[in-house]
N, C-alpha and C positions, 0 to 999 in steps of 0.2 A: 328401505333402500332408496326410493323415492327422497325422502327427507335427506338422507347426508346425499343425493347428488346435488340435491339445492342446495345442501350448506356449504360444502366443497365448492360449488360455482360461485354463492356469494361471497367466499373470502377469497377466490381469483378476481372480485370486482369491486371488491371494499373501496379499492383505493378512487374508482369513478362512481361510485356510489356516492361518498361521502362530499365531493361536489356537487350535490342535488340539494337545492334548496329547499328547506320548508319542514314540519315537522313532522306532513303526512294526513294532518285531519285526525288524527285516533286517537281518543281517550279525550276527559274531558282536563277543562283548565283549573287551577285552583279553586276554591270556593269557602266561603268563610261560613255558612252554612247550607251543605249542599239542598237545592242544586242554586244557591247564591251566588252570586257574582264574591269575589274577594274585595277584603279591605281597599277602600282607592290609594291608601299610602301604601298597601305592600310591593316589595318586588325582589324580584327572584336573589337578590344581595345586595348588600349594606357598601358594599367595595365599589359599586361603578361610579366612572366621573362622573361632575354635574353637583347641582345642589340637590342635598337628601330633603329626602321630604318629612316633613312631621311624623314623630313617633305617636300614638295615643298609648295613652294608659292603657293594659290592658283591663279588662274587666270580664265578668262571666260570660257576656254578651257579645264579647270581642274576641272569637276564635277563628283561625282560618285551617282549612279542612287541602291537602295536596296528595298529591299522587306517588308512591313507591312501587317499584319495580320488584320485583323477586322472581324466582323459579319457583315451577310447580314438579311435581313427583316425575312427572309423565315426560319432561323435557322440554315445554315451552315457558317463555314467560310468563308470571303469575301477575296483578293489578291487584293491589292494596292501598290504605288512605290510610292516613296519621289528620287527627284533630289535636289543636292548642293552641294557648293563648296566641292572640296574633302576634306576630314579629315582620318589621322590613326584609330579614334577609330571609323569603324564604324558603330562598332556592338555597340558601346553606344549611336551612333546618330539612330542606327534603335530601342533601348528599347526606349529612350526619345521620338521617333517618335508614338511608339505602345503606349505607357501612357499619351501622349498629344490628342489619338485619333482620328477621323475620322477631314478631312475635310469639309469646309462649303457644298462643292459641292458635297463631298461624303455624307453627310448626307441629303442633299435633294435628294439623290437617291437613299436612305434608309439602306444607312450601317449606323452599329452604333458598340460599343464595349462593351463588357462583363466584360474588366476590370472599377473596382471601381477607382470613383474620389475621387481623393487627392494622390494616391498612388505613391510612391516616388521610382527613383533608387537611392540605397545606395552605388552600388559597382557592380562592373561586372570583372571576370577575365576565362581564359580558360587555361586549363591547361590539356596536351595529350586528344584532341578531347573532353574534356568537359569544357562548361560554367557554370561556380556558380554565379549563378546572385542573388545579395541583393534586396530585396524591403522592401517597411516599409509595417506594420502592415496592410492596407488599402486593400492591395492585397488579404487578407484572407476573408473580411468579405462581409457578404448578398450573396442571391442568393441563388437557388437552385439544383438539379446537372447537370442539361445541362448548366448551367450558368457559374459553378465551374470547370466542364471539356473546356466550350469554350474558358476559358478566360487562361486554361496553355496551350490549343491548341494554343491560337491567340501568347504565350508566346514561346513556341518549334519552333513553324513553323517561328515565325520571327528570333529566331538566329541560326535555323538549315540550312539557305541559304547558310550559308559561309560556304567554304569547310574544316574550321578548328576546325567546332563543331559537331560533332555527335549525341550528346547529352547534357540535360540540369539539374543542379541541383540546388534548390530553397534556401535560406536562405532569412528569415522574422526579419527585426531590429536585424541584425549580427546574430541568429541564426539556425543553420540548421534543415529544414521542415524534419521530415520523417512522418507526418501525416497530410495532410491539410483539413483545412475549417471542419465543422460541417457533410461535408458528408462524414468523415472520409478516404479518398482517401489516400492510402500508395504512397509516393514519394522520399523514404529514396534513390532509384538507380537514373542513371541519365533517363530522358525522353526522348524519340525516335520519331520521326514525325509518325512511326507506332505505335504508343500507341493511335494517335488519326486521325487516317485514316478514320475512321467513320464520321468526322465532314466534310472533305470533300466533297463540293456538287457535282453531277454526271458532271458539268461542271464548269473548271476555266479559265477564261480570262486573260491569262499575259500581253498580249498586245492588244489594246493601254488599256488607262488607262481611269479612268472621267475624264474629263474635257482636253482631250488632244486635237489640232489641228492634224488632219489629212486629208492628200493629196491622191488624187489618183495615183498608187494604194496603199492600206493603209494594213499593213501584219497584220492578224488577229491570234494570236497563243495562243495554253493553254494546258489543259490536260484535257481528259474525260473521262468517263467511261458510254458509249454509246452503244445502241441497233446497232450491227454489224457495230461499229466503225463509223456510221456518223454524221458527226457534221453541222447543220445546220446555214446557218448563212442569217439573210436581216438587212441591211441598209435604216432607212427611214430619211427624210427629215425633214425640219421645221416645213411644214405643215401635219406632220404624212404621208404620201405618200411612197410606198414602191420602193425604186427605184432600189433597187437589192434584189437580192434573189439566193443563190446558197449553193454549202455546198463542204465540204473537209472530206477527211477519215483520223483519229487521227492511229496510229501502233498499236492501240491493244484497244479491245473493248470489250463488253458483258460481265461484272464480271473483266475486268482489265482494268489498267489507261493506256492511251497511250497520245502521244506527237502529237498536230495537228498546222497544221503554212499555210496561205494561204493569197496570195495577190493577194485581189480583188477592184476591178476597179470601181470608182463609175463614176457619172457628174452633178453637178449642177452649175447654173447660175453664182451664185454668192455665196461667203465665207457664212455660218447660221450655225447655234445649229442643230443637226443633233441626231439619236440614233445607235447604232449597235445594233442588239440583234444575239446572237450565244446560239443554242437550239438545242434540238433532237424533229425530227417529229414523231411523233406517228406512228408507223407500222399499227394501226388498221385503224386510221381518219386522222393521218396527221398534229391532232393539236398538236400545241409547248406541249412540254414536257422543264424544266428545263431551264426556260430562265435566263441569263445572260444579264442584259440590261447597258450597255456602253451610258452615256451619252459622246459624245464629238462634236467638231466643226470641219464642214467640209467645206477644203478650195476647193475656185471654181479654 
């Protein structure tokens, strides 16, 4: 109940919201092999004015690693990574990535997306800290308003990563939003990742990802918003077996996000499908609070 009166309040304030400059601090920025810095020629699209800069060849060595947004089962935003050959635009490979949607693997472990299928990018350009991103009509329609705020969340927070967008502006088949969907959401200013800071679950897992191979020790890092900053984290095995269990303190906790990163140490026999789960334990009993479950594969 809690949760939709904040939802309810933040789309009474969308509209002074999205005058907040800035992307918010959360989540990290591209990287061509995390936790790398990205290619110096890339940028978030191939469309803004000015002279483009050199393309390189791509080659095996030449990948850049960005961020996609999606839903999680439970009804916050989920944080996921797309790796590929590098490209300039690639804030247009991270919209193509957010509109093509979850992975097979990601979706057998229950993300899924709030944006509607069929929806097309028509055009993307950035211009002094903001992105005007085109989509076709498709983006506006069905849903109700957790569905309508999640899906310009999963849209903000995927091109707010790169440090060249602050903010985001809508146009629908070449024209410009300043009212969207049926639940009448003013979005006439550009959108700010603080507009939708609500959607944020109490924890995010930046690294690893699903379905990643991981060795020991394997660095587990995100941001929380945790009962006096502790972030709990066990690693179990193939056959569910809990064969770690420890936990890290994120910088700032109880009512603010902070930054948590910890490399921990497993051992099994042999390489299997493995889980992480990184949680807050309960202050009163102990039990998980706010699980994050990372499916991936751990090498022996």
């Amino acid at each position: 109940m809690k949760r939709l009166l904040v939802l309810t309040a933040a789309i009474g304030l969308l509209a002074a919201a999205c005058a907040e400059s800035g992307p918010g601090g959360l989540g990290p920025v591209p990287t061509t092999e995390p936790p790398a810095s990205p290619s110096p020629t890339a940028s978030p699209t191939g469309d803004e004015p000015g002279e483009p800069s050199p393309t390189p060849t791509p080659t095996e060595a030449e990948t850049m690693t960005y961020e996609v947004w999606f839903a999680s089962g439970d009804g916050w935003m989920f944080l996921t990574h797309r790796t590929e050959p590098s490209d300039p635009a690639v804030g247009r490979a991270s919209l193509l990535a957010l509109l093509a949607g979850p992975n097979e693997l990601e979706r057998s472990a229950g993300v899924s997306s709030t944006v509607p299928d069929g929806t097309e990018l028509l055009g993307l350009s950035i211009d002094d800290g903001t992105a005007t991103v085109d989509l076709s009509g498709e983006f506006e329609s069905g849903g109700g308003s957790l569905s309508v705020m999640m899906r310009l969340g999963q849209l903000v927070y995927t091109l707010t990563q790169f440090p060249t967008v602050d903010g985001v502006l809508l146009e629908l088949d070449g024209e410009p939003v300043e009212v969207f969907s049926g639940e009448g959401l003013v979005v006439d200013r550009p959108m700010t990742r603080r507009s939708f800071e609500d959607l944020l679950p109490p924890i995010v897992v930046e690294s690893p990802t699903i379905g990643q191979e991981v060795s020991s020790p394997v660095t587990i890092s995100g941001t929380a918003n945790v009962f006096e900053a502790t972030v709990s984290i066990s690693i179990y095995d193939a056959e569910g077996n809990e064969i770690v269990r420890t936990f890290t303190t994120a910088t700032c906790g109880t009512g603010c996000r902070g930054t948590y990163s910890e490399a921990v140490r497993f051992e099994v026999d042999e390489t299997q499908p493995g889980v992480i789960e990184v949680y807050e334990s309960s202050a009163e009993d102990g039990s998980k609070l706010h699980v994050v479950r990372i499916d991936v594969v751990l090498e022996a």
